[in-house]
GUMAR-435166 format. One line per 2 residues: number of its first residue (from 0); their letters; for each residue x, y, z of C-alpha. Coordinates in nm, 2 decimals. Each point is the difference from the previous one (the first is absolute). Layout:
REM residues N
NUM = a = X Y Z ~ ...;
REM end
This chain:
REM residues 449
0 = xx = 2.47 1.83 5.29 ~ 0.03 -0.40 0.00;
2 = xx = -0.31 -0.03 0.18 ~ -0.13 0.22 -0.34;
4 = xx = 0.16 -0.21 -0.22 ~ -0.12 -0.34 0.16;
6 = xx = -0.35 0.12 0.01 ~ 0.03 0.07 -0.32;
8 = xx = 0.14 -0.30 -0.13 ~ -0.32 -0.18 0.16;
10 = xx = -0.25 0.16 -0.18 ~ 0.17 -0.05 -0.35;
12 = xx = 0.03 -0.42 0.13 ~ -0.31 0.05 0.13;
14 = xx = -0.18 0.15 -0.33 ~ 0.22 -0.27 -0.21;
16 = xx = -0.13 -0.28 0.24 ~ -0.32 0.14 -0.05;
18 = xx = 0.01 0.03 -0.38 ~ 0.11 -0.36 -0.06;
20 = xx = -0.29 -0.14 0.23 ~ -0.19 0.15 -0.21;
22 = xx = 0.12 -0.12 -0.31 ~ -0.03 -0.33 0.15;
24 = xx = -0.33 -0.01 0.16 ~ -0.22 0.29 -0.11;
26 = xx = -0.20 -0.04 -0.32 ~ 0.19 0.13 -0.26;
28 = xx = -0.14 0.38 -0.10 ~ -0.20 -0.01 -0.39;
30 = xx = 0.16 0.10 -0.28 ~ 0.00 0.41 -0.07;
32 = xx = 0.12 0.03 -0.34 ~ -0.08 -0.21 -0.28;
34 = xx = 0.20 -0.10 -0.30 ~ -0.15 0.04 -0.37;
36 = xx = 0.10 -0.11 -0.33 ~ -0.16 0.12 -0.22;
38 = xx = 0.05 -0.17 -0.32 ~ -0.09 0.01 -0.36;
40 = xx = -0.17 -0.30 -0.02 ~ -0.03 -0.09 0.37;
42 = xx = -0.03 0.20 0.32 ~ 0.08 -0.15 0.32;
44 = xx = 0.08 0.14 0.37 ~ 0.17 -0.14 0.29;
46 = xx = 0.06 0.08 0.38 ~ 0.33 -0.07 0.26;
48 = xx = -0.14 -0.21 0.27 ~ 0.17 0.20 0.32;
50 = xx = 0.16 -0.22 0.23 ~ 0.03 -0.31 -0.27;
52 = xx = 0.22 0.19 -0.25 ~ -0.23 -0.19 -0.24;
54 = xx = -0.16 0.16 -0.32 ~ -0.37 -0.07 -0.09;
56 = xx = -0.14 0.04 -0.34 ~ -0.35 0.02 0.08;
58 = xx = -0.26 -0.18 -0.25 ~ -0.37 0.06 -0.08;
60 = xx = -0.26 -0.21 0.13 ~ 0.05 -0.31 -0.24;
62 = xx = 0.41 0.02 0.09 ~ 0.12 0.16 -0.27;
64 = xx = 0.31 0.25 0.05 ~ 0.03 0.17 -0.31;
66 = xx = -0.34 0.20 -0.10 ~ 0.00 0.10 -0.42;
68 = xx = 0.07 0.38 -0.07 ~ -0.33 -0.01 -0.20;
70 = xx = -0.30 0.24 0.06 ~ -0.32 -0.06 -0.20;
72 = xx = -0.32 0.28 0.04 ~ -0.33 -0.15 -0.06;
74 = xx = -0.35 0.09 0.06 ~ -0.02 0.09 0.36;
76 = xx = 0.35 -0.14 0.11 ~ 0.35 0.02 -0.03;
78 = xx = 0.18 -0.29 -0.04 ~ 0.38 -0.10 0.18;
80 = xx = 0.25 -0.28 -0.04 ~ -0.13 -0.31 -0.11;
82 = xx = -0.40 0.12 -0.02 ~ 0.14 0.24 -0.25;
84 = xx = 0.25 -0.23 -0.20 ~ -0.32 -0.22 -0.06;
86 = xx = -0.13 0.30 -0.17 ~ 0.25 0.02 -0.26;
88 = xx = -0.15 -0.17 -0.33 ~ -0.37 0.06 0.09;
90 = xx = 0.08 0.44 0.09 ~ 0.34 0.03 -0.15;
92 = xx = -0.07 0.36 -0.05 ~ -0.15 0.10 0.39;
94 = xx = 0.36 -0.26 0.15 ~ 0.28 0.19 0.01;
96 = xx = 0.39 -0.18 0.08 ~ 0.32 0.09 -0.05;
98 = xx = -0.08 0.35 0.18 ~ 0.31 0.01 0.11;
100 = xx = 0.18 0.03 -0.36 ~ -0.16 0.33 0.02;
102 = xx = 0.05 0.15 0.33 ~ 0.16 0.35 0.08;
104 = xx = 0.14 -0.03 -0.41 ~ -0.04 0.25 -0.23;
106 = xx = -0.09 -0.07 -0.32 ~ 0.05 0.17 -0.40;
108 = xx = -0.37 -0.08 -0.16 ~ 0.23 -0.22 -0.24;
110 = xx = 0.19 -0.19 0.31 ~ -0.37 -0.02 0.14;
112 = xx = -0.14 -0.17 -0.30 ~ 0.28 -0.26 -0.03;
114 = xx = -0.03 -0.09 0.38 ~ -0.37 -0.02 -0.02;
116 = xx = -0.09 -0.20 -0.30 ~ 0.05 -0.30 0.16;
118 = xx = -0.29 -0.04 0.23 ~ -0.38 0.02 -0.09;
120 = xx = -0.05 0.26 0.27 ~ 0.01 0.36 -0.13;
122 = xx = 0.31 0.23 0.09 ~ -0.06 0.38 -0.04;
124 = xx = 0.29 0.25 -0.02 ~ -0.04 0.29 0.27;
126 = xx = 0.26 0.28 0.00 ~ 0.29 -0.26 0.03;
128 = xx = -0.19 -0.23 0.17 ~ -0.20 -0.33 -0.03;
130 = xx = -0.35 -0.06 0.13 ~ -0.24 -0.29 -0.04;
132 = xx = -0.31 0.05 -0.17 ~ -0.30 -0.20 0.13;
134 = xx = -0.36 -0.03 -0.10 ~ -0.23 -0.16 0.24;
136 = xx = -0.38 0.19 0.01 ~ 0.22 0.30 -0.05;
138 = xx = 0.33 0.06 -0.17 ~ 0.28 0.13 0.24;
140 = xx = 0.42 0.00 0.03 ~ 0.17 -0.11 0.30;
142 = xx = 0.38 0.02 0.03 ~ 0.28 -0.30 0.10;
144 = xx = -0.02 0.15 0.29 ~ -0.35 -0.05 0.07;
146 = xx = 0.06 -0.39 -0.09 ~ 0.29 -0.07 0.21;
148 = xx = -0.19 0.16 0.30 ~ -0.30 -0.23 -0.07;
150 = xx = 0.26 -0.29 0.04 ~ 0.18 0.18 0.26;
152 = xx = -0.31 -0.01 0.18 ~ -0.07 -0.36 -0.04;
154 = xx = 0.32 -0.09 0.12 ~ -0.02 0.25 0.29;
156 = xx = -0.36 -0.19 0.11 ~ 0.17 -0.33 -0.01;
158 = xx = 0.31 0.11 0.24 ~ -0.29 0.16 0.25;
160 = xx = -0.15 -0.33 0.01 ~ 0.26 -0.16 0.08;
162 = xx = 0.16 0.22 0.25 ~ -0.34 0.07 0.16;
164 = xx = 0.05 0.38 0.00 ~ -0.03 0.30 -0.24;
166 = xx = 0.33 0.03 -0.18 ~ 0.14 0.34 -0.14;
168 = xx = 0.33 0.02 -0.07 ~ 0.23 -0.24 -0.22;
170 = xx = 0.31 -0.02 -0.25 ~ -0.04 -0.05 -0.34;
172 = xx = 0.28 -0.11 -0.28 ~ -0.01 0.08 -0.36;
174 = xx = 0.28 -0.07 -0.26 ~ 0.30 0.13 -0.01;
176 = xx = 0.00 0.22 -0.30 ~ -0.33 0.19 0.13;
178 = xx = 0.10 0.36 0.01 ~ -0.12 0.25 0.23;
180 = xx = -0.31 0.09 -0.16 ~ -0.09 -0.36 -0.02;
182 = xx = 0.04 -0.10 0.38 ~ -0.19 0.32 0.07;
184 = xx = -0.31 -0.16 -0.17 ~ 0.04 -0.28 0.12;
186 = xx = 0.01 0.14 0.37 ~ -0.32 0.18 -0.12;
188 = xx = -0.21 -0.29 -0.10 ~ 0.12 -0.11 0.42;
190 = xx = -0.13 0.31 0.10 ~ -0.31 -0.06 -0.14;
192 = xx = -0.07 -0.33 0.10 ~ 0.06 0.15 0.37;
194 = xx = 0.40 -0.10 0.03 ~ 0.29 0.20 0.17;
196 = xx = 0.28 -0.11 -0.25 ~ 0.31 -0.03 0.26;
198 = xx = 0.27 -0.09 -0.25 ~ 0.01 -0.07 -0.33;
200 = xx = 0.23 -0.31 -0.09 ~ 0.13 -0.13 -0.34;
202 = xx = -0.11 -0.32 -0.10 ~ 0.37 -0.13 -0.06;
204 = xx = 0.10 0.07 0.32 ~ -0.33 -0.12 0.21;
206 = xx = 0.05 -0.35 -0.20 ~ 0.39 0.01 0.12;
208 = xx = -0.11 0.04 0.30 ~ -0.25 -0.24 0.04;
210 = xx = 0.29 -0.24 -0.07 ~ 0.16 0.14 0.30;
212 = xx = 0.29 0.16 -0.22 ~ 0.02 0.29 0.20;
214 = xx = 0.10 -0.20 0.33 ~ 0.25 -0.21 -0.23;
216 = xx = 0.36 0.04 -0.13 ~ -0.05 0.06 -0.42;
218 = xx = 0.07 0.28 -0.16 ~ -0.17 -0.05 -0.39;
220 = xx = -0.33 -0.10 0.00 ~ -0.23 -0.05 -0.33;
222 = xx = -0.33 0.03 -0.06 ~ -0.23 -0.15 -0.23;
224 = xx = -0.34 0.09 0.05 ~ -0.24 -0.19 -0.24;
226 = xx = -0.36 0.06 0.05 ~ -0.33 -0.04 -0.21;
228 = xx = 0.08 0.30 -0.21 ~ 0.32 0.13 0.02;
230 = xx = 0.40 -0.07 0.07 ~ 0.20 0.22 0.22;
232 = xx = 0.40 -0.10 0.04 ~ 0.18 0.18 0.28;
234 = xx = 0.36 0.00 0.11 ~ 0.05 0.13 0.34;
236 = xx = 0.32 0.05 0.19 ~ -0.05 -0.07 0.40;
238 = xx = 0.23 0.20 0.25 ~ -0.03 -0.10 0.36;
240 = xx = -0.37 0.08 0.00 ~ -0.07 0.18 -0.26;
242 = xx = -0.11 -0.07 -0.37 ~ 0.12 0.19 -0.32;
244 = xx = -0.22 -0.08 -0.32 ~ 0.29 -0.03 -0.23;
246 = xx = -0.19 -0.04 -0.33 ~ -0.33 -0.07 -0.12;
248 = xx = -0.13 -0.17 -0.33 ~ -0.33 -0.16 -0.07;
250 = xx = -0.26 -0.13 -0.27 ~ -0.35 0.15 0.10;
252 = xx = -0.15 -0.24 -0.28 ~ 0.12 -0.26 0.11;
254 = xx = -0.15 -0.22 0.28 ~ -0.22 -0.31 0.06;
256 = xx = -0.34 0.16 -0.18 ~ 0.25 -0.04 -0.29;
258 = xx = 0.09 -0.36 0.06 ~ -0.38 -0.09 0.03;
260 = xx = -0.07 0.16 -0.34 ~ 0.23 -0.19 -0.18;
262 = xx = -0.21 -0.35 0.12 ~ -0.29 0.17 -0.01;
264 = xx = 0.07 0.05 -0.35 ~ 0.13 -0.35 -0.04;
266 = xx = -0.36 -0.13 0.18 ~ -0.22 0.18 -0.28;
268 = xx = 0.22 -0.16 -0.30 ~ -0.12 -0.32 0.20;
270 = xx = -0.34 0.08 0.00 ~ -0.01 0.12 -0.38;
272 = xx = 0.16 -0.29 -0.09 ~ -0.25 -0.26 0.19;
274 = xx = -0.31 0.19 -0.01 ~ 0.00 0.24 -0.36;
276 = xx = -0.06 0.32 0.20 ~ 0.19 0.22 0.24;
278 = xx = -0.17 0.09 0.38 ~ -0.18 0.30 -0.04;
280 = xx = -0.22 0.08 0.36 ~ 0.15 0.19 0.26;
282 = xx = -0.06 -0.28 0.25 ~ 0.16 -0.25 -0.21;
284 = xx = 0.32 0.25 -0.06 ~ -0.01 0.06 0.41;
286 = xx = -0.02 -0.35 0.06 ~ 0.33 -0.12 -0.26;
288 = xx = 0.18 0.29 0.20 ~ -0.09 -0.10 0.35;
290 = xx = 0.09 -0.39 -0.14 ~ 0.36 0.13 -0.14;
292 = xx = 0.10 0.16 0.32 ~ -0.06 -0.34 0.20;
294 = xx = 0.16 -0.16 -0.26 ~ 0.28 0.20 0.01;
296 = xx = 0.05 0.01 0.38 ~ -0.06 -0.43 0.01;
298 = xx = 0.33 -0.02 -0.30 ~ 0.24 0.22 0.31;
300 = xx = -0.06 -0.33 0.18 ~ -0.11 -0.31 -0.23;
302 = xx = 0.09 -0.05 -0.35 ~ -0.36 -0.09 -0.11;
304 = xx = -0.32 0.23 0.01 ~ -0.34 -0.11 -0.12;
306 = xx = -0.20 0.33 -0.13 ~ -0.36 -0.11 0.00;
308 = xx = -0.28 0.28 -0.06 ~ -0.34 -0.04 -0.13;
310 = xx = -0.04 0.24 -0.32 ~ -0.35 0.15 -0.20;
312 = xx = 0.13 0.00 -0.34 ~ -0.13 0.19 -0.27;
314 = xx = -0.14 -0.28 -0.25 ~ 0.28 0.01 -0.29;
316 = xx = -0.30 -0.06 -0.23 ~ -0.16 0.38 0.05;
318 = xx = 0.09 0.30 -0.20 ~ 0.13 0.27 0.08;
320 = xx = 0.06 0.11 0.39 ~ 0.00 -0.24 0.29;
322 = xx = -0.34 -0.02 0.16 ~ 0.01 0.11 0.34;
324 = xx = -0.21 0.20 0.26 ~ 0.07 0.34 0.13;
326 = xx = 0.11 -0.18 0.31 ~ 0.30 -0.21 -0.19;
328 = xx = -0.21 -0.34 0.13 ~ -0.12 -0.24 -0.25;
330 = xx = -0.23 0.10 -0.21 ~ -0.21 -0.20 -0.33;
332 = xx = 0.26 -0.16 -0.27 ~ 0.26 -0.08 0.32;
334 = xx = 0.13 -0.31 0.00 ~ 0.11 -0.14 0.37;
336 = xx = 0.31 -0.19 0.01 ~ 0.27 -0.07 0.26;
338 = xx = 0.33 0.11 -0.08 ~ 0.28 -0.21 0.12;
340 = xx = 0.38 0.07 -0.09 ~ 0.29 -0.17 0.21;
342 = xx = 0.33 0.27 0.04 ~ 0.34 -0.13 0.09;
344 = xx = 0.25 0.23 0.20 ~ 0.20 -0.07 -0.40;
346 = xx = -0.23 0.18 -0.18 ~ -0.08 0.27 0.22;
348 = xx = 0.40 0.06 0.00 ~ 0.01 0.02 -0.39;
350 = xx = -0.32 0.22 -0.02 ~ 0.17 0.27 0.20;
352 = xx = 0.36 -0.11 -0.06 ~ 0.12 0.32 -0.17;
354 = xx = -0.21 0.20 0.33 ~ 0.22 -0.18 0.20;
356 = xx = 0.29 0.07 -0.13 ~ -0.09 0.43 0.00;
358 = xx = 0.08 -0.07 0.38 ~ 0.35 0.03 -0.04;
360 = xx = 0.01 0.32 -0.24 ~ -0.11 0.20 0.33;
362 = xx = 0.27 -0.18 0.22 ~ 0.26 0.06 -0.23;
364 = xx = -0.08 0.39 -0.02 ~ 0.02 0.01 0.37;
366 = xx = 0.32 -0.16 0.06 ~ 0.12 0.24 -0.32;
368 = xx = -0.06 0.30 0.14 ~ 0.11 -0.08 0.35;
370 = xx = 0.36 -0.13 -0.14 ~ -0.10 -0.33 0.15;
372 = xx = 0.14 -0.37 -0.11 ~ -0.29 -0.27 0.04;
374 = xx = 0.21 -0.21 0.22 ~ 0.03 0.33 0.28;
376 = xx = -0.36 -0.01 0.05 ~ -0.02 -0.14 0.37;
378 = xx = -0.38 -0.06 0.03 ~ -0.26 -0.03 -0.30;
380 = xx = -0.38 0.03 0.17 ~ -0.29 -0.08 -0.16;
382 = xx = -0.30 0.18 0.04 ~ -0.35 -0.02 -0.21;
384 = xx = -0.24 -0.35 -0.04 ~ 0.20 -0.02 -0.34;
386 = xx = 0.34 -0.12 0.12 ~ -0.20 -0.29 0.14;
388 = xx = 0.02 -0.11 -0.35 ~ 0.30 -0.28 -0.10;
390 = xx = 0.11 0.10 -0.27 ~ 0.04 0.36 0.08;
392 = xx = 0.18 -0.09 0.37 ~ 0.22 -0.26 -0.26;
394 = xx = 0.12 0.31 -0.22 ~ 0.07 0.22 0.29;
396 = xx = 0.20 -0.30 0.13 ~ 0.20 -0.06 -0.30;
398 = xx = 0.09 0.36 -0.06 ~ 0.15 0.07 0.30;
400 = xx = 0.15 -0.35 0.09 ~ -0.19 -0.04 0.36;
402 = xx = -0.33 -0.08 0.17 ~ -0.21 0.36 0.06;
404 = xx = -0.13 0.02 0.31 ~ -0.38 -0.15 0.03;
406 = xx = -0.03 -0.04 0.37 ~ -0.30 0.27 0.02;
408 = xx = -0.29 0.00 -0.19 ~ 0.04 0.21 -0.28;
410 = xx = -0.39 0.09 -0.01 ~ 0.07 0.15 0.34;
412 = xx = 0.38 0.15 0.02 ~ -0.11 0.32 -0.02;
414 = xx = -0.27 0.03 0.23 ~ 0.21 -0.20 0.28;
416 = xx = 0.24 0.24 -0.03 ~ -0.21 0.31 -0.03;
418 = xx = -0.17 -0.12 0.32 ~ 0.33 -0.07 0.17;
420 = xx = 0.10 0.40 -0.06 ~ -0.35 0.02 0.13;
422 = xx = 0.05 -0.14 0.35 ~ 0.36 0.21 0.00;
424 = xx = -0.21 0.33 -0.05 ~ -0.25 -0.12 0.27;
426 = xx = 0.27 -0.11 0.26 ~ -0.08 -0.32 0.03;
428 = xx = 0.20 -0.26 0.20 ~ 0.25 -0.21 -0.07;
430 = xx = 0.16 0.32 -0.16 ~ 0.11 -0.06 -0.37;
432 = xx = 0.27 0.16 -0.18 ~ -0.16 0.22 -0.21;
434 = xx = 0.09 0.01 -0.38 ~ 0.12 0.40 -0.12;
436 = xx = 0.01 0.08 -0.35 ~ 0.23 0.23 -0.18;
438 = xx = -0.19 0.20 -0.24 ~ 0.16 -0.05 -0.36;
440 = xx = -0.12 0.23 -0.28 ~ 0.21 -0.09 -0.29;
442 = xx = -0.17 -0.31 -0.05 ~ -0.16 -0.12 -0.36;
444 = xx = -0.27 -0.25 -0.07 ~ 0.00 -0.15 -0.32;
446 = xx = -0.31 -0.15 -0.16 ~ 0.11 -0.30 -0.22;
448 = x = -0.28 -0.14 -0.27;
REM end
């Protein structure tokens, strides 16, 4: 019997022994299981490195991580990511964004039409449902579905590229207050971009967790998500290893595309004022927005940012409507000027100073219904390319009396921490303490406008 036992206990040192040498001199395996976020502005995925414990967000071929949730159909292609978003002003009604708004939701016509009515493409009501109607050579519908698989698939490309091998299964997060129905379609679009959804992980708890709060000792953790679009606000309550989405609030019109049409706004009074005339071609338009956006991320870092952008001006001396071709270039009667307009951090503060301060009517509501004093809040995380703004960091700070926690990029949080569950449901090496959520179904999101 001890002879059993000691043979015994050398095959278990002997498979440990063997184990660890690998670990330290075997190339580590590739990533099975991808991580994806995707977003309602931008999509990005991620993979565990085995062996490293490192997370990779994995870029397209020009290093950019984050790809835009835009789709654009035109003659003979369909477009993804930043192809598509280039699309916007010339085929606003063929580029669909913001698919995500509309995912797995049913819809009254009336709720429908008050959704809808702020984009140029068309949204049709079908039995509770909402489909995107397209007209390229032919007219046809395709659902939100259909558009996050078309980024799904882009995203599902660049992770096989990288890893060097087909790739098939993943987990995918999606915010917290996406009920059953919702997280069923969005498994669906995965399914038909040919992925195996593993898990599905809230977007609260993948950002907590990409700031390693589930291997740490705090027990309130906030959320402020702030994207292009919207604002999500979660509370969650950590137990040992497990998360508990206390309360939810949120703003889903309320996000940096708002903040870029308040100086966008401000950039046309400019040009009326200098000029006599308003832009009026698409390409001019396109080019003030792509101009406002660089603007916009140059003021999170410098207080100064030159807008320069040459414009085709309707001469203020014709009648009637701008002249312009079918194309939206220049066309007879234009008048070619360059446009230049210095912004200070300052005024881009007092253009969207009352936006900024909306922020807090979400955080309050949170803390509200989850009987929670401001000064209790362990750990505020932000998460979304908006909180890299100042000002809005500044009011966060001064509400709550201390520095919120900016060690991780907030453009990436999620993904990092999807991909992190990622490597957990794959088995990868060294082991991470997986992240549990409690499921919570008394919650309530409030929309504040």
């Amino acid at each position: 019997m001890a002879g059993a036992m000691a043979v015994l206990g050398s095959s278990i040192l002997a498979l440990l022994l063997a184990g660890y040498l690998a670990q330290q001199y075997l190339p580590p395996p590739k990533p099975k299981v991808i991580g994806v976020d995707l977003g309602t502005t931008y999509c990005s995925v991620g993979v565990f490195q085995p062996g490293t414990g490192k997370v990779e967000v994995i870029a397209d071929q020009v290093g950019r991580k984050s790809l835009p949730s835009v789709v654009s159909f035109t003659d003979g292609a369909i477009l993804v990511g930043y192809d598509a978003q280039e699309m916007g002003d010339t085929n606003p009604l063929n580029t669909v964004y913001d698919a995500k708004r509309f995912i797995g939701k049913s819809f009254t016509p009336e709720e429908l039409r008050d959704e809808s009515s702020r984009y140029q493409f068309k949204v049709l009501y079908n039995n509770g449902n909402a489909e995107f109607s397209i007209s390229v050579n032919e007219s046809f519908h395709v659902t939100p579905e259909y558009i996050g698989s078309r980024l799904l698939l882009e995203l599902k490309k660049m992770a096989e590229d990288y890893v060097g091998m087909p790739v098939s299964k993943a987990v995918i997060s999606v915010p917290a207050d996406f009920d059953e129905r919702q997280r069923n379609h969005t498994v669906k679009a995965a399914q038909l971009a040919g992925l195996d959804i593993l898990r599905v992980i809230n977007e609260p708890t993948a950002a907590a967790m990409a700031y390693g709060l589930h291997k740490v000792d705090v027990f309130n953790v906030l959320v402020v998500d702030l994207g292009g679009g919207t604002l999500d606000v979660s509370l969650l309550n950590k137990q040992g290893g497990m998360f508990l989405t206390r309360a939810m609030a949120g703003n889903n019109q309320l996000g940096g595309q708002d903040f870029n049409q308040r100086l966008l706004k401000y950039l046309f009074n400019r040009v009326y004022q200098r000029f006599g005339t308003l832009p009026s071609n698409k390409r001019d338009v396109h080019h003030l927005r792509q101009a406002v956006e660089a603007a916009k991320l140059n003021l999170t870092l410098t207080d100064l940012a030159l807008i320069r952008v040459p414009l085709s001006l309707p001469d203020p001396r014709q009648p009637g409507e701008a002249a312009r071709d079918s194309r939206g270039g220049e066309a007879e009667g234009s008048n070619q000027v360059v446009f230049e307009e210095t912004v200070t951090r300052d005024l881009f503060e007092e253009l969207n100073r009352d936006l900024f301060e909306k922020i807090l009517d979400p955080v309050k509501e949170v803390l509200s219904h989850g009987h929670l004093d401001r000064y209790e809040v362990d750990e505020i995380v932000l998460v979304g390319g908006s909180t890299r703004i100042p000002r809005i960091r500044q009011v966060i700070r001064e509400f709550f009396g201390k520095e919120p926690n900016t060690s991780v990029d907030p453009d990436l949080a999620v993904v990092i921490g999807v991909a992190i569950q990622a490597g957990i449901m794959g088995g990868s090496w060294p082991l991470q303490v997986s992240a549990l959520e409690i499921p919570n179904r008394h919650l309530r999101k409030t929309n504040f406008n």
